[in-house]
BAMI-476096 format. One record per residue: chain; x, y, z of N, C-alpha, C in turn. Coordinates in pm, whole numbers, plus 50000, padded with zeros to 5 digits. Layout:
! BAMI-476096
ch;n.x;n.y;n.z;ca.x;ca.y;ca.z;c.x;c.y;c.z
A;X;Y;Z;X;Y;Z;X;Y;Z
...
//
This chain:
! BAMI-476096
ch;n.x;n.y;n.z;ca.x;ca.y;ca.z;c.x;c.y;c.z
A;50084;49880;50000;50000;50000;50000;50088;50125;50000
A;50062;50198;49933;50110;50328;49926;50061;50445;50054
A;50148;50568;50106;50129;50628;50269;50087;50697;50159
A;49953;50731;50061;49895;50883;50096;49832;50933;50190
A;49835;51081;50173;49800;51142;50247;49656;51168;50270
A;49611;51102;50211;49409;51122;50257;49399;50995;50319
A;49504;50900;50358;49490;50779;50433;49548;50768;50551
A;49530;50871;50606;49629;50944;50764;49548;50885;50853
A;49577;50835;50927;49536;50788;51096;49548;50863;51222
A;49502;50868;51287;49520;50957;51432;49537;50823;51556
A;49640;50822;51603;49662;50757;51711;49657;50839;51853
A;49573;50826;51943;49530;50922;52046;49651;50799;52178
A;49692;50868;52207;49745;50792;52298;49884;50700;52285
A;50037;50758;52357;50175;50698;52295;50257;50583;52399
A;50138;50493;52462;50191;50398;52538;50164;50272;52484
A;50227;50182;52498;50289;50075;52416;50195;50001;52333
A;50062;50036;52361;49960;49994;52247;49968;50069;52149
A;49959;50244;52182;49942;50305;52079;50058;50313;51965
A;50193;50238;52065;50319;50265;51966;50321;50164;51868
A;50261;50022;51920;50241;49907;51835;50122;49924;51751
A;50056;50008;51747;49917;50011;51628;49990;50124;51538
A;50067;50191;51533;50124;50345;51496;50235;50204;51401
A;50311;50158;51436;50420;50089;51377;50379;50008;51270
A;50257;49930;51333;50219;49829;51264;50173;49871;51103
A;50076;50007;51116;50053;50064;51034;50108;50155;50977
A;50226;50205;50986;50335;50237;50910;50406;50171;50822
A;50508;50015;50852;50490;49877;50816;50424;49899;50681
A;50289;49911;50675;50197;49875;50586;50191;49980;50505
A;50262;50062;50516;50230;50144;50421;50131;50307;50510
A;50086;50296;50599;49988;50435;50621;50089;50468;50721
A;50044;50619;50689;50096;50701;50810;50002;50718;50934
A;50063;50728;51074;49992;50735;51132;50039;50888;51239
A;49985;50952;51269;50040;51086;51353;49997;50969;51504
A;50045;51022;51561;50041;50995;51741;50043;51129;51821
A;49952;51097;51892;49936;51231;52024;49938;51142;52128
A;49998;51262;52249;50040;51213;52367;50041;51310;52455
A;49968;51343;52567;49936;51414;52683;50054;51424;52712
A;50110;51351;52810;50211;51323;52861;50384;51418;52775
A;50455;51442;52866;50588;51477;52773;50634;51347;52651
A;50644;51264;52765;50721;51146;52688;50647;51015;52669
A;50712;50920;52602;50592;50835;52545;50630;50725;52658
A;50553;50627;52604;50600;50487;52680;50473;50472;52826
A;50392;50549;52833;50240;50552;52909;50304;50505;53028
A;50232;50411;53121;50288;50361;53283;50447;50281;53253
A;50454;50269;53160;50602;50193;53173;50698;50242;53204
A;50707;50392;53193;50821;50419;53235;50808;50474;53379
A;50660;50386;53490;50699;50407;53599;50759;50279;53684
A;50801;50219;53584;50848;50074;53646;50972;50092;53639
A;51006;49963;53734;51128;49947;53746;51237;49792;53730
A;51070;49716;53681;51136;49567;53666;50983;49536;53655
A;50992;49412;53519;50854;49362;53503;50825;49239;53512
A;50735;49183;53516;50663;49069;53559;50657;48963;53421
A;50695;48817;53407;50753;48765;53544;50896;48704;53560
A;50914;48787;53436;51132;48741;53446;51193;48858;53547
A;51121;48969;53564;51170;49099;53627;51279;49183;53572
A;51247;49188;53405;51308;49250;53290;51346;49374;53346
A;51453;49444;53294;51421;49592;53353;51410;49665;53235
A;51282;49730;53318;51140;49779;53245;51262;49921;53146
A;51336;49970;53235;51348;50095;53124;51428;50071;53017
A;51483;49886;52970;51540;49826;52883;51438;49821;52745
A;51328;49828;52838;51202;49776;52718;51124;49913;52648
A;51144;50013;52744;51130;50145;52717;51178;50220;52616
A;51334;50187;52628;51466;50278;52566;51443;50149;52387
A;51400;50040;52377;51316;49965;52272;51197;50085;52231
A;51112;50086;52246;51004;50180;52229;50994;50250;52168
A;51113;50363;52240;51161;50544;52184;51247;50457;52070
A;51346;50373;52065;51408;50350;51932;51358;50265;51805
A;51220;50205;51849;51117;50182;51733;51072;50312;51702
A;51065;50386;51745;50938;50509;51714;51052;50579;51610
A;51211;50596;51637;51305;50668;51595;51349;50578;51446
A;51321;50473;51443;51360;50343;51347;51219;50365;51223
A;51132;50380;51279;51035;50388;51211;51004;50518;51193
A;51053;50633;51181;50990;50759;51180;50886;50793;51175
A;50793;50780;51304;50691;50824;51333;50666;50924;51370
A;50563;50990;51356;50541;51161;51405;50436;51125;51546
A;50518;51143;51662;50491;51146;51779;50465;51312;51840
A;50350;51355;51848;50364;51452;51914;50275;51487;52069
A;50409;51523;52167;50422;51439;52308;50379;51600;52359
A;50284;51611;52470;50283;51688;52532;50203;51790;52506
A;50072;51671;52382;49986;51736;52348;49806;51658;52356
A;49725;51756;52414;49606;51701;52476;49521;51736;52367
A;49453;51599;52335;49337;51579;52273;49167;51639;52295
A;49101;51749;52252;49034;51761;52355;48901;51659;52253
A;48916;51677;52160;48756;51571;52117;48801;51540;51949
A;48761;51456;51957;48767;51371;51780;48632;51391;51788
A;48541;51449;51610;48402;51470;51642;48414;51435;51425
A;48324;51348;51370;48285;51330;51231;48273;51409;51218
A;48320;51423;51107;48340;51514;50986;48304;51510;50809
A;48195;51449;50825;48157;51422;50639;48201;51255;50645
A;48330;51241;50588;48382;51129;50525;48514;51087;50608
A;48534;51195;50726;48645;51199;50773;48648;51218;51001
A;48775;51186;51068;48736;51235;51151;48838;51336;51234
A;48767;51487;51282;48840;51582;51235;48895;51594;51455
A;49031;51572;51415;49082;51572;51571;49124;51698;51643
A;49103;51749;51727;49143;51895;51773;49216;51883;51945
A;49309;51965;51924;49405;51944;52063;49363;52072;52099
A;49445;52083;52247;49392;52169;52343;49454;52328;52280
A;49539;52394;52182;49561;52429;52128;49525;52511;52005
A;49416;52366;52015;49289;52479;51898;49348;52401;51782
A;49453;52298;51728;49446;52270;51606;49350;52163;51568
A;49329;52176;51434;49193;52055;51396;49251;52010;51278
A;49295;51837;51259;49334;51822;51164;49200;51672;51132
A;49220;51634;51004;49097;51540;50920;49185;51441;50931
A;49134;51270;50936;49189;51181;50966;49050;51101;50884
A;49141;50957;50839;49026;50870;50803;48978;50741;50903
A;49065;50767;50998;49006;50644;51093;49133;50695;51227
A;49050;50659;51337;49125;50673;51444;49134;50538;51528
A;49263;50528;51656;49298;50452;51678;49317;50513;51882
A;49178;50492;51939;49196;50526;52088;49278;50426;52156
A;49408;50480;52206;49462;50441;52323;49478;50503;52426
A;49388;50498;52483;49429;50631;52586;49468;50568;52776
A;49519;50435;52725;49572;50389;52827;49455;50371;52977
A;49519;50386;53091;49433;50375;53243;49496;50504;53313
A;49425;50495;53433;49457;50607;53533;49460;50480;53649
A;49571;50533;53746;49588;50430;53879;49447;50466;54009
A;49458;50364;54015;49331;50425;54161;49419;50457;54246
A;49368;50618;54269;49354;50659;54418;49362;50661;54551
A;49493;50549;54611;49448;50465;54723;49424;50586;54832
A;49412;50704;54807;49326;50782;54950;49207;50777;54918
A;49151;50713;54868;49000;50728;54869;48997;50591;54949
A;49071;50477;54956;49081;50373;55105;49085;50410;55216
A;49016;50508;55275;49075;50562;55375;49141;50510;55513
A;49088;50371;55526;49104;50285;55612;49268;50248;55618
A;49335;50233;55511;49468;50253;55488;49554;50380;55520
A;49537;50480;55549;49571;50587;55580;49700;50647;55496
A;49666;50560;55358;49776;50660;55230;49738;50823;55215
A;49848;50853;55203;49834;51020;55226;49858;51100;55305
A;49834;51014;55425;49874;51052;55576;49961;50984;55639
A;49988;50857;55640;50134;50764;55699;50212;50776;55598
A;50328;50867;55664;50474;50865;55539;50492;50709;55463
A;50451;50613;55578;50511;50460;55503;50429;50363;55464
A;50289;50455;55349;50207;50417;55343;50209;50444;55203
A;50257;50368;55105;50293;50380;54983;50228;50266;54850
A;50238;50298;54764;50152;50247;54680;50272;50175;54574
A;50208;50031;54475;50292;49977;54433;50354;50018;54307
A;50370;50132;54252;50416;50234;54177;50526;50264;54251
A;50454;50351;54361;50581;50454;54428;50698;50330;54482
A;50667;50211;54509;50793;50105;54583;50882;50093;54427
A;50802;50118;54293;50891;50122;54231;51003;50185;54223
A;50973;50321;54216;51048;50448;54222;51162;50382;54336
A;51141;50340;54431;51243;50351;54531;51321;50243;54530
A;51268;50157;54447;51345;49940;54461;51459;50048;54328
A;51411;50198;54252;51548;50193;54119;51689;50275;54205
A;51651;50309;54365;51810;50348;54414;51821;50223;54540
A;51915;50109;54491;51894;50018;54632;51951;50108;54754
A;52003;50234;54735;52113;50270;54836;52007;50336;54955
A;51895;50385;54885;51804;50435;54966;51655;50349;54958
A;51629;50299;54840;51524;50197;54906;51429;50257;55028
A;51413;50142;55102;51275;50126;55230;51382;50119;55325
A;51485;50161;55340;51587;50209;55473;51496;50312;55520
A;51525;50304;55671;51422;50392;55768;51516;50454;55877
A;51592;50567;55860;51680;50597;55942;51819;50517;55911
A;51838;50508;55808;51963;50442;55771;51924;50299;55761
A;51820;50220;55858;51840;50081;55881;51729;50043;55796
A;51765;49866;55778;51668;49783;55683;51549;49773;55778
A;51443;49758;55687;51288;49761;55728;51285;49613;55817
A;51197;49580;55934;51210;49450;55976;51104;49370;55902
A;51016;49414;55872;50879;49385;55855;50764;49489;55731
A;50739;49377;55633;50715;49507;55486;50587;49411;55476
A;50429;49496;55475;50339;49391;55388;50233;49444;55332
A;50183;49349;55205;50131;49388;55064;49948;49386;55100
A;49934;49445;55004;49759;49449;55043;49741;49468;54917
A;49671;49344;54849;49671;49320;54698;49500;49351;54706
A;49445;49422;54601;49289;49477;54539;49330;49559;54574
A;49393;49688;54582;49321;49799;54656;49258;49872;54501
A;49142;49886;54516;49036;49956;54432;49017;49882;54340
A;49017;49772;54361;48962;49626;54216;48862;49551;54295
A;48816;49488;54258;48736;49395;54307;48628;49449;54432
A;48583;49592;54498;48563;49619;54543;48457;49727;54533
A;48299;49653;54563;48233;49725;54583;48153;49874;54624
A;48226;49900;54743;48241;50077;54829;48325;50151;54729
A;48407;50088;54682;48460;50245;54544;48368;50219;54408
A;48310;50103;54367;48260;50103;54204;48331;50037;54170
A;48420;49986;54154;48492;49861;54065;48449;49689;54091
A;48405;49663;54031;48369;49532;54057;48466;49432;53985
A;48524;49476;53891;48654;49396;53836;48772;49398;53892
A;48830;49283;53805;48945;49234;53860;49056;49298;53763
A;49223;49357;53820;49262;49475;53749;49380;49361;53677
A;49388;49246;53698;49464;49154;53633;49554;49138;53681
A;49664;49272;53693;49805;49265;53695;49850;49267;53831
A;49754;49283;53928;49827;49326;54051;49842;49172;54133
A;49829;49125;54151;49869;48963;54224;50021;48937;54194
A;50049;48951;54061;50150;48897;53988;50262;49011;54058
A;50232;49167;54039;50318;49243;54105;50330;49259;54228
A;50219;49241;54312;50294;49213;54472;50363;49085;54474
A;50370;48970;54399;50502;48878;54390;50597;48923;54374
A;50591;48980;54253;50715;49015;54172;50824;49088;54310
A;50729;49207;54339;50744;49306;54476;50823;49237;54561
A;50716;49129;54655;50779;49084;54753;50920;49007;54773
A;50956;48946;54639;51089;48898;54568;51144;49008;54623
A;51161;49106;54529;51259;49195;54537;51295;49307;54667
A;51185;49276;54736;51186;49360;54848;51304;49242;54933
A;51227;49137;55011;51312;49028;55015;51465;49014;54982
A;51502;49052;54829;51653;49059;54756;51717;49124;54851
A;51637;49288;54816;51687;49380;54888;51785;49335;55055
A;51636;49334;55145;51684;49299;55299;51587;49079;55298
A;51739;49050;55291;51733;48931;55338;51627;48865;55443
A;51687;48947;55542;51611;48932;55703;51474;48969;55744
A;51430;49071;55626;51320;49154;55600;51206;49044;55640
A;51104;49053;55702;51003;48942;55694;50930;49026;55586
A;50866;48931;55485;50762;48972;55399;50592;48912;55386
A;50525;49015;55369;50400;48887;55401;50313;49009;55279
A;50222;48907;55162;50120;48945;55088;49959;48905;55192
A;49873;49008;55174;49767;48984;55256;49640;49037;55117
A;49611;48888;55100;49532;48868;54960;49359;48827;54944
A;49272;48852;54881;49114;48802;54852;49171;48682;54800
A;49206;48670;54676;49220;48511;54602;49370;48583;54530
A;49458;48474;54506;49558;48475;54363;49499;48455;54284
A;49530;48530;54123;49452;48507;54013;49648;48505;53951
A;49668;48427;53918;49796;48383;53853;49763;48352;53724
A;49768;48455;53622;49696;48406;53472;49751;48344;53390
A;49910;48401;53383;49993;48442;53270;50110;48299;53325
A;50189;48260;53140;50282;48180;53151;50403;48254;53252
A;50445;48185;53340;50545;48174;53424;50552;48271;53565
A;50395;48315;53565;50322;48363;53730;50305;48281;53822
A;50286;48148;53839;50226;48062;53884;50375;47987;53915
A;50469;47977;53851;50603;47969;53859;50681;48032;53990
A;50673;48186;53934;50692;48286;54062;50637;48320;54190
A;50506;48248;54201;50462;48279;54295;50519;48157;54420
A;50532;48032;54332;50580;47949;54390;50717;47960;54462
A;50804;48020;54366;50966;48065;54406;50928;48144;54530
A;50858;48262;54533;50817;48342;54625;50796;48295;54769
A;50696;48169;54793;50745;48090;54880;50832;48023;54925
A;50886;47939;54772;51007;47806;54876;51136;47847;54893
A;51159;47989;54797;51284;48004;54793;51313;48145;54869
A;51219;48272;54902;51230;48358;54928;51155;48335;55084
A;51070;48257;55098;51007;48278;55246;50908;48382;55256
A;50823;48399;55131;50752;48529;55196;50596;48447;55188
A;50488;48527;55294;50442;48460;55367;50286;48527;55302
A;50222;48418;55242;50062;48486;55193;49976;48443;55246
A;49911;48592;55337;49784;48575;55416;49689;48609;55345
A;49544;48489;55324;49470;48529;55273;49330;48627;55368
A;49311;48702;55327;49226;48798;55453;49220;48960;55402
A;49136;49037;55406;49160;49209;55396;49197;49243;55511
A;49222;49332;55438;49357;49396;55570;49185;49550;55603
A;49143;49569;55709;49041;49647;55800;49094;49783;55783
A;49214;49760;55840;49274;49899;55945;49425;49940;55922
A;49470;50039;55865;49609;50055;55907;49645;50152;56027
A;49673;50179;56062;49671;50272;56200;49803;50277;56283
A;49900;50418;56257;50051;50447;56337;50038;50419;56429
A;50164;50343;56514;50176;50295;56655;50263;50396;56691
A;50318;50425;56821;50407;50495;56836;50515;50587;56839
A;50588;50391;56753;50723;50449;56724;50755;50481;56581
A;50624;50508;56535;50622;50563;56334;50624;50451;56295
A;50586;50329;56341;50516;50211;56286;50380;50192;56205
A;50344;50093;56130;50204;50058;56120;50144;49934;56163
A;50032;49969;56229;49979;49828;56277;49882;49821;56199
A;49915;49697;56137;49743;49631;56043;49648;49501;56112
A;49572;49552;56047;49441;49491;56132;49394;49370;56010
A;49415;49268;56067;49314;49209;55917;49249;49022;55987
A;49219;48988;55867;49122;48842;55933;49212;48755;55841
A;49275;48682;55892;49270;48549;55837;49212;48461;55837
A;49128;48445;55672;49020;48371;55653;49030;48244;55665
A;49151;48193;55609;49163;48053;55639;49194;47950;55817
A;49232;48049;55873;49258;48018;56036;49114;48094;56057
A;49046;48160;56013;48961;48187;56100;48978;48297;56203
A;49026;48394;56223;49107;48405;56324;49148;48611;56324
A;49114;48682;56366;49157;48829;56359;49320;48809;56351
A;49376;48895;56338;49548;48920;56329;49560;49069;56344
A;49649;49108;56431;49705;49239;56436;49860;49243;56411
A;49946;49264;56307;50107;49265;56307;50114;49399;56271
A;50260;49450;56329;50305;49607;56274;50420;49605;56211
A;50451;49677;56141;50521;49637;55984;50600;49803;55954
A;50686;49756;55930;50766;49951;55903;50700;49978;55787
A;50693;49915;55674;50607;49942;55525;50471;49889;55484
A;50396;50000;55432;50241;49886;55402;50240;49955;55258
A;50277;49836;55153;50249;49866;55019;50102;49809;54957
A;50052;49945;54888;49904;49887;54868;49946;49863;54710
A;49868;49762;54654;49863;49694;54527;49748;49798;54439
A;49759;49872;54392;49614;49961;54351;49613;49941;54221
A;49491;49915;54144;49445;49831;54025;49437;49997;53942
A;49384;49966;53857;49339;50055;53683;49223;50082;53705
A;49202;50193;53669;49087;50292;53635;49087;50301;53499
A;48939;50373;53414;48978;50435;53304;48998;50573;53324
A;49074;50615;53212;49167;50732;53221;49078;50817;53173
A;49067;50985;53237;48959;51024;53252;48927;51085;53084
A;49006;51093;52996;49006;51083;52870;48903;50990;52743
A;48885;50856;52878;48815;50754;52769;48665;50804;52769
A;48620;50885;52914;48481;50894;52889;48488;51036;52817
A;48563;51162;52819;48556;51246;52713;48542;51185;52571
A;48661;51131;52507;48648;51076;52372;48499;51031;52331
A;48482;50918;52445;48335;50813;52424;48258;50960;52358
A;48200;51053;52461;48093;51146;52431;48101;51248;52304
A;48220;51252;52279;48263;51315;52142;48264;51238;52005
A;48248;51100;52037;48256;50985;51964;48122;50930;51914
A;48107;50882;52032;47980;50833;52052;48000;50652;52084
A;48149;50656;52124;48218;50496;52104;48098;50475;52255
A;48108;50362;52290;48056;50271;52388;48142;50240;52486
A;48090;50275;52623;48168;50199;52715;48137;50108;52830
A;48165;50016;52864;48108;49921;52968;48052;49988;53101
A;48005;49856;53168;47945;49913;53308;48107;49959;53439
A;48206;49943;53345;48314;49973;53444;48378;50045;53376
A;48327;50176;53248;48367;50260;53212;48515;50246;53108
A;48545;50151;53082;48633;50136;52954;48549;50103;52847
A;48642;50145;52784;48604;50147;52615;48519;49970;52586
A;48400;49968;52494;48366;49841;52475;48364;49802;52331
A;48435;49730;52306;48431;49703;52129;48304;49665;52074
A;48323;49620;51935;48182;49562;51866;48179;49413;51874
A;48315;49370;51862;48307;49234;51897;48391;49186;51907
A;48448;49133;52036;48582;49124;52108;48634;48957;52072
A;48554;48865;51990;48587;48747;51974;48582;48724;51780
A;48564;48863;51743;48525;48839;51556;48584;48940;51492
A;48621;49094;51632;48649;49206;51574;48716;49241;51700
A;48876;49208;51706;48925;49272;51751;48987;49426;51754
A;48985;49510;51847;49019;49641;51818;48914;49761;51736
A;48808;49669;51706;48690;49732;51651;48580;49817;51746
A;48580;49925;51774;48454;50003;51809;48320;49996;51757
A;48204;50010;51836;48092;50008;51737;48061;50149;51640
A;48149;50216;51653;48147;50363;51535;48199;50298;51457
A;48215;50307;51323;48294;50297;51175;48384;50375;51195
A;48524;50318;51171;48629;50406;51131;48746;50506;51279
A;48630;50372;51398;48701;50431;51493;48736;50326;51599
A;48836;50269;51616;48906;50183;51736;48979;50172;51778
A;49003;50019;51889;49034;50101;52026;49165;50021;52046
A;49248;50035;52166;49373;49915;52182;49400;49965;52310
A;49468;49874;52412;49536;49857;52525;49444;49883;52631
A;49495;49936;52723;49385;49938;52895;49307;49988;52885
A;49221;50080;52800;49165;50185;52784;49020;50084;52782
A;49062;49972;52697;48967;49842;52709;48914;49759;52807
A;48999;49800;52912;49027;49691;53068;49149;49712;53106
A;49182;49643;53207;49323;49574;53240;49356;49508;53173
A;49518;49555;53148;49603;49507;53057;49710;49472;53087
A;49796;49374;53035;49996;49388;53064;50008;49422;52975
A;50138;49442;53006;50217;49472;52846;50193;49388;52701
A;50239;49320;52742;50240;49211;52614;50058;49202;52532
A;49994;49191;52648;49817;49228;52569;49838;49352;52547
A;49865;49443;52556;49832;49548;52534;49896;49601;52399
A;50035;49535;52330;50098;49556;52245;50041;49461;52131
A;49976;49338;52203;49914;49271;52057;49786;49335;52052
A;49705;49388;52135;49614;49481;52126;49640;49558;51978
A;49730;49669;52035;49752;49783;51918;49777;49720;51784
A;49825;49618;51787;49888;49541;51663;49764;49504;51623
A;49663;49435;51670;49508;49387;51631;49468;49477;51593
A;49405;49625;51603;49369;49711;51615;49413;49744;51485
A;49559;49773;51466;49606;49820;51310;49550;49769;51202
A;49572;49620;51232;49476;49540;51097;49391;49530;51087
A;49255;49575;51193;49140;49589;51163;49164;49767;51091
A;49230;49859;51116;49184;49981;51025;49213;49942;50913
A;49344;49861;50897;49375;49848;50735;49288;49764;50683
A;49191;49680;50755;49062;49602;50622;48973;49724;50618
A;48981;49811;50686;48863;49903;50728;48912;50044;50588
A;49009;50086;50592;49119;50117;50527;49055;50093;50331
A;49100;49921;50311;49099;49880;50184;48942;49891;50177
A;48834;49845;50242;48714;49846;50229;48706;49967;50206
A;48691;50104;50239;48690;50216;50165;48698;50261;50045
A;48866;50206;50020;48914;50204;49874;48780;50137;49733
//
């Protein structure tokens, strides 16, 4: 296929779906422009620091990304907000916050997730206990070991995980499950563990949902080889003791049994939202979105990446919870449905 220019694409969104639907369809011949809120591309990945479940390091897979986008000369433009894609005749005409409006023949929403909120848990007291941190921010700190979860110079005695926070959970609105987080308080507790040897570690879990090839692997290592310790039970209460401790409150369901332990670190596991972008687009669109507010295709088992608008679909979290790897064959699905969508025009 030949890249003319009345066969331009709009890719809303430059995290690893949108870079794999942008590539794919370049590849093929179309150009695709990319917009991106954000300065830089690469969406939540570049808040990691090691991924699930070899514990790749994430900004290896990143610095890949920016040098596909540079390999493929794509027109990425970063640090610019979408405010509505709205039909246009034969076309669909995209406008940034800026005021420019350019015509496109088919668009390609990625507009990724937003993290939940863990102060809206209030029972956890994130926001207010300095050592009340979320499984993002333990990233940020597992990338300097020198400072890490040291507390006054010294190693933490006692670190533990509280996997759902804002998934599976009724009192906020989410009734789904966010996929990825089980797998990363493993991943977590490994490396916390690496870190301080002596460290006791304990995950405090609803169910493991271990989906993916070689999770179910790790979770196992996690026990026989690392010692870290999974209580199944919600954790009630976090609440400072004294000495700038936290004491958690929770039930262990399987003993039956209340538990109170205090722990120098309480990392909460906090699941995916949609990003507050997907319900703008939807209403400017008119795309469809589920009862948990992501994007809903036309037919997720016949038409992948397909919206029920013509000429407009979707790829990566923006759909649900995603990993990486779905989320990149996402965008890649997504491409080849515009290009039948594309030739059917022709």
């Amino acid at each position: 296929m030949s890249a003319e220019k009345d066969r331009k694409v709009a890719v809303v969104g430059a995290g690893v779906a949108g870079i794999a639907a942008a590539i794919t369809l370049k590849q093929s011949g179309v150009e695709a422009d990319v917009f991106e809120k954000e300065e830089t591309v690469g969406g939540h990945l570049k808040n990691w620091h090691a991924l699930f479940p070899g514990r790749e390091n994430a900004s290896v897979v990143l610095r890949g990304v920016e040098e596909s986008i540079l390999s493929h000369n794509l027109k990425v433009q970063t640090g610019t907000m979408v405010t509505s894609v709205t039909r246009n005749e034969d076309n669909y005409r995209l406008t940034t916050e800026t005021g420019l409006s350019t015509d496109y023949k088919a668009v390609v929403l990625s507009t990724g997730f937003s993290l939940f909120n863990a102060a809206r848990k209030e029972e956890y007291g994130y926001g207010i206990y300095p050592y009340v941190i979320t499984s993002p921010e333990l990233e940020k700190l597992l990338e300097d070991p020198g400072k890490g979860l040291l507390i006054g110079g010294e190693p933490p005695k006692k670190v533990a995980f509280v996997h759902c926070v804002g998934s599976r959970d009724a009192k906020v609105g989410n009734h789904y499950c966010s996929k990825v987080c089980c797998i990363t308080g493993v991943k977590q507790a490994i490396s916390v563990k690496e870190l301080y040897p002596d460290c006791e570690v304990m995950n405090f879990y609803m169910d493991l949902r271990m989906f993916g090839l070689g999770y179910e692997e790790l979770y196992q290592e996690a026990q026989e080889k690392f010692g870290i310790n999974f209580i199944r039970g919600r954790v009630s209460e976090a609440a400072p003791t004294f000495d700038g401790a936290i004491q958690v409150k929770a039930e262990d369901t399987l003993l039956g049994r209340p538990l109170k332990v205090k722990v120098d670190w309480l990392i909460l596991l906090v699941g995916m939202e949609p990003d507050k972008m997907t319900a703008q687009l939807a209403d400017s669109l008119g795309v469809e979105t589920g009862s948990s507010g992501f994007f809903e295709g036309e037919n997720k088992f016949l038409k992948p990446g397909c919206s029920k608008v013509e000429g407009v679909f979707i790829a990566g979290a923006c759909t649900g919870p995603s990993s990486i790897p779905d989320a990149v064959n996402q965008g890649r699905a997504a491409a080849v449905s515009v290009l039948e969508y594309l030739s059917g025009k022709e």
